[in-house]
N, C-alpha and C positions, 0 to 999 in steps of 0.2 A: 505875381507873375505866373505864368500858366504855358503849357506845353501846348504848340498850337499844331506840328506837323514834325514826323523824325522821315530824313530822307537820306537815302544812299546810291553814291554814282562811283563810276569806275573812272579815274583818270588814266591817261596812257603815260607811260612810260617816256622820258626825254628822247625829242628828236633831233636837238643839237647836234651842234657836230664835234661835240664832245661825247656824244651818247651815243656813236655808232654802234655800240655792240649791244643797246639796250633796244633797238630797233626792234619789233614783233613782239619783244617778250607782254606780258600781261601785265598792265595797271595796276596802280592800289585804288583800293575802296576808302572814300572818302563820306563819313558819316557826318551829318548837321541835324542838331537838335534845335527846332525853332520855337519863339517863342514869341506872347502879346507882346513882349515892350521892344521888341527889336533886336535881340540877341540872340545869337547863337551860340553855340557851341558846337566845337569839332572835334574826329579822332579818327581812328582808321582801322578799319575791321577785318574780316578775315580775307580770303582769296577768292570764295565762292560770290560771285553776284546774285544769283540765284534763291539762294541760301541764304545768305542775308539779309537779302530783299523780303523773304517768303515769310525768315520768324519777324520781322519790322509789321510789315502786311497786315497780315493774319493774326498776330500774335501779340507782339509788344505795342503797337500802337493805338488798340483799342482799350489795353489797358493806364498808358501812361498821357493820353491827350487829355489835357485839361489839369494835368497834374502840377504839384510848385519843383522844378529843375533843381531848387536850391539844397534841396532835402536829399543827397546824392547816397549816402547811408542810407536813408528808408527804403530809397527804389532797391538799392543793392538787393537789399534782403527781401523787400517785394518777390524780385526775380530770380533770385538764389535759393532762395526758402518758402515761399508762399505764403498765405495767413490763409482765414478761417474763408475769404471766397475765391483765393486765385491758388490753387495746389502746386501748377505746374512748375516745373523748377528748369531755367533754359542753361543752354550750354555756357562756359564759363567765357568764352572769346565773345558770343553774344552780351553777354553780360559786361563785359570787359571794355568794350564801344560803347557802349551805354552811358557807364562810370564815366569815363575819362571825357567826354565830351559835357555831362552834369558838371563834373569838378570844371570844366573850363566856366561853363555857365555861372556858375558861384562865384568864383572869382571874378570875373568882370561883372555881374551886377553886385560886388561888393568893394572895386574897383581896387582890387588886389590881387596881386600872383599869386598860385596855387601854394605856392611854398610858405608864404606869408598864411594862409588857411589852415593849412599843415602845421603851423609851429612856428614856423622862421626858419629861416637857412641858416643853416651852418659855416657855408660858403656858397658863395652864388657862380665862381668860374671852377670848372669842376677838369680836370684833366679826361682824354680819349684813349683806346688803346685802338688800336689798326688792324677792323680783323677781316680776313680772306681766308677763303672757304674753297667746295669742290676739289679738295685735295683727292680724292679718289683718280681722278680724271686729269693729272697734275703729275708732272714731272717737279724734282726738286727745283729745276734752274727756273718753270714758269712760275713756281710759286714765290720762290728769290724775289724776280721781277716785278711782283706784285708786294709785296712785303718794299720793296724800294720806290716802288709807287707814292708808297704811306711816308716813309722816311723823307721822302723827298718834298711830301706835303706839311713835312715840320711834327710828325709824330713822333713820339720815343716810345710809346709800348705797343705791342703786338700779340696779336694772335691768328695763330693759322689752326683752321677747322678743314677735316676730312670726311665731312658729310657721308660715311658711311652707315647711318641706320642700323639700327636693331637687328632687320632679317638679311644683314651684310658680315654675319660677324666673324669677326681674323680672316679678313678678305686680304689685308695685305699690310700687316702690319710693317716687314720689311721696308717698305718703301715710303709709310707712313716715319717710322725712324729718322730716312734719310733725310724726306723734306724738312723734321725739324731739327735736323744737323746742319744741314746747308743753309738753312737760316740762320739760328742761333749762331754759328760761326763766324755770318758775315755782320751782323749787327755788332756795334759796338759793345762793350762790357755793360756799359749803365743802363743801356736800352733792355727793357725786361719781355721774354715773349712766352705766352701761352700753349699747348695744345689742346684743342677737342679732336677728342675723339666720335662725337655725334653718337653713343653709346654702341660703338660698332665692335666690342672687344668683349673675351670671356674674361672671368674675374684669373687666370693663372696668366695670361696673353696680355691685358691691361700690367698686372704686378710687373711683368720682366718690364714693358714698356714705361714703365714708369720710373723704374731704378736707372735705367737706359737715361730716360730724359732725365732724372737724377744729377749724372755725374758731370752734362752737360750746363745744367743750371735751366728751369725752368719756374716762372711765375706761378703756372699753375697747371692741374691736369683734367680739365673739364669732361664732363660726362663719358668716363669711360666705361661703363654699361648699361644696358636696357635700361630705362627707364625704371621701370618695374622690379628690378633685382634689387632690394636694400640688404638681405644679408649678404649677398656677396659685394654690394658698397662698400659696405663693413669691412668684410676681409681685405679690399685693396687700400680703405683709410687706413686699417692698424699693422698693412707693410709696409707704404709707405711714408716717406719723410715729409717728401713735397705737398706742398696744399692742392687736395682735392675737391674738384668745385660742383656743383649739380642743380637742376631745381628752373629748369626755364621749361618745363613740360609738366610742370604741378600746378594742379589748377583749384587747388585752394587753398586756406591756413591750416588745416587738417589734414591736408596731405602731408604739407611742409611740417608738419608735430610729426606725424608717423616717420617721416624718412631721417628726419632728427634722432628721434627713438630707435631706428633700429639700425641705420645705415651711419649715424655721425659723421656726414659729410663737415670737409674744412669750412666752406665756402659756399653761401646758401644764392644761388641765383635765378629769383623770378622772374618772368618774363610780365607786363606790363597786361598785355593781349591775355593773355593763356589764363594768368591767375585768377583774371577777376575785377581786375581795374584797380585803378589807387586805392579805393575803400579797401580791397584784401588785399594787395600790396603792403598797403601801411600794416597791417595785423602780421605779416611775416616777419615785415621789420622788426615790431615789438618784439616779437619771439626770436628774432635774433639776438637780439639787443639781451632779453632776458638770458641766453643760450651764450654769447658771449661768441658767438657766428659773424664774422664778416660779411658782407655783404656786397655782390658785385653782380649788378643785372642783367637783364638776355634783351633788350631792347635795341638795338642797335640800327632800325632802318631811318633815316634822313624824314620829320615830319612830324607830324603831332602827336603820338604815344612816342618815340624818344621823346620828345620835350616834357609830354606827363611823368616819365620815367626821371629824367632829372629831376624836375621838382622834386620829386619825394626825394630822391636819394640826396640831394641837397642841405634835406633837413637833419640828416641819421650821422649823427656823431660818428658811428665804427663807418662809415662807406667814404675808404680813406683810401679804397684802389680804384684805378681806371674804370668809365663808366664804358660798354661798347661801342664802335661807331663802324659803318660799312654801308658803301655804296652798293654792295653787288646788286641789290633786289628793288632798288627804287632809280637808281643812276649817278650820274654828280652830284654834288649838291649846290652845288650854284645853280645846274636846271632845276633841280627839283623844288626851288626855294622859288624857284617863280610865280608858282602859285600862292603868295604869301606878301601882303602889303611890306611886310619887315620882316622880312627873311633871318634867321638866325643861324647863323654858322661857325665852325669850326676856324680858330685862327690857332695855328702852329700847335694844333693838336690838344686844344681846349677848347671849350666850349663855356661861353658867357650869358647867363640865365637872364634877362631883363628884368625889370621890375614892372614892365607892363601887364595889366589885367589877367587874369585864369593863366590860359598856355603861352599867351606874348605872342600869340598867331593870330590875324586875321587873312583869312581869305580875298585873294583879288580876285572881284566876280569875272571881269573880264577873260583874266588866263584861264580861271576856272572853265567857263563855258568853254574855252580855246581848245582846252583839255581833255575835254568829258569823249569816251568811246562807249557807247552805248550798240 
């Protein structure tokens, strides 16, 4: 088998009339690796078209046409590392489309799900948590609303994220507080909920806020600062009680060693896109596993990297807590699954892994073309 063409198109965003507010926003990028005997393989890449298109182009495709798909390790490191004739080393979301749609490849010409590749599942219906975002821009009662949205979609865990960024920092923790007061309040006791902070907080401003969400009862406290700051990670893991979560902005296994080492975060969570793809995904996992690191992912948009992302996390013994799941950045997911022969979805806040071939996706060319904004 041999790589014959790698192609990337923008879909648009749902225009049901369920997806009114998803109206203008921008498509995801829909990656296919083609090959001689009929297979493809899918994943979905960054946000830039451009850019995507440009390193595909110019760059990865004159290296990898004619190449074997099935060999999804070697290419890794092709592209991650270089050998003695290709030096260059591309970005890791580059990299990370690449991966995820080879592991699809593999798997269906070995007429196995990814997770069957991987090892075996552990369990194959994996529980969701319900997460909403743009808390910045967010009163407590609209964020309420949206948090009941979920609830009322048959979810029990939750997390609400306040998208405030690194150069946003102690923009407004006060009201950051409330909305996860007004939450946590109106949720039942068993229902568990999360906050991100989107690393928008200083390591003394995180601490109070965290003792704060403390006495409330919180699942966990995801990235409460800059990305880049592991000693002062550090200092808010060892005053805190609650589990501290980090790690969907590391973009390799090397990173994830260092933030280990110096930050000892609770809760290691890579993001699928960013790390590197399943091949450095799975190497995080090991090292949590060796670490003794829970593990709870950043994958969360409705499509083919969530479904990469479960597989793996299927197989990993310790990934015993909710995997992400969130419509905001793709739409419903009953539209969004329409580009897909057999669509996989969430029922009552689970998600059920098929044992169909690589991702358990094929593409309908039909919608697809229906789709495509070029």
């Amino acid at each position: 088998m041999k790589i014959t063409d790698i192609t990337v198109n923008r879909v648009r965003a749902p225009q049901g009339e369920n997806a009114k507010s998803f109206v203008g926003r921008p498509g995801r990028l829909i990656l296919q690796i083609h090959t001689d005997e009929g297979i493809s393989g899918i994943s979905e890449a960054g946000r830039n078209l451009k850019v995507v298109r440009s390193y595909l182009d110019e760059l990865i495709k004159p290296i990898l046409i004619g190449a074997d798909p099935r060999r999804p390790r070697k290419i890794w490191e092709l592209l991650t590392l270089g050998d003695g004739q290709q030096a260059t080393r591309y970005p890791s979301q580059i990299v990370g489309s690449i991966d995820v749609a080879l592991w699809d490849i593999t798997g269906k010409a070995a007429g196995m799900p990814i997770y069957q590749l991987l090892g075996g599942a552990r369990r194959t219906e994996i529980p969701l948590y319900w997460s909403r975002g743009n808390g910045w821009s967010k009163s407590p009662e609209q964020m309420l609303e949206e948090v009941q949205e979920g609830y009322d979609k048959g979810f029990r865990a939750f997390k609400v994220r306040m998208d405030w960024r690194d150069y946003r920092q102690d923009a407004n923790p006060t009201k950051d507080f409330a909305i996860f007061k007004k939450c946590r309040e109106w949720l039942p006791e068993e229902c568990t909920l999360g906050f991100d902070a989107n690393c928008g907080y200083s390591v003394s401003t995180a601490i109070e806020q965290g003792k704060k969400f403390q006495e409330l009862g919180i699942a966990h406290f995801e990235e409460p600062l800059p990305q880049y700051d592991y000693p002062g990670l550090k200092q808010v893991v060892d005053a805190l009680d609650c589990a501290v979560s980090t790690g969907e902005q590391e973009i390799s296994s090397w990173r994830f060693r260092d933030m280990i080492d110096l930050a000892n975060p609770d809760i290691l969570q890579p993001d699928v896109l960013n790390v590197g793809g399943l091949s450095e995904m799975a190497r995080v996992y090991e090292m949590a596993v060796v670490h003794n690191k829970p593990v709870m992912p950043h994958s969360p948009s409705v499509g083919a990297n969530s479904m990469a992302s479960l597989h793996l996390y299927a197989t990993i013994t310790n990934a015993v807590r909710p995997h992400e799941f969130s419509e905001e950045f793709t739409g419903p997911a009953e539209e969004v699954s329409k580009l897909y022969q057999e669509p996989i979805l969430p029922v009552n806040g689970s998600i059920s892994i098929p044992d169909r071939p690589g991702l358990g996706l094929e593409i309908d060319q039909k919608a697809f073309k229906s789709m495509l904004d070029e």
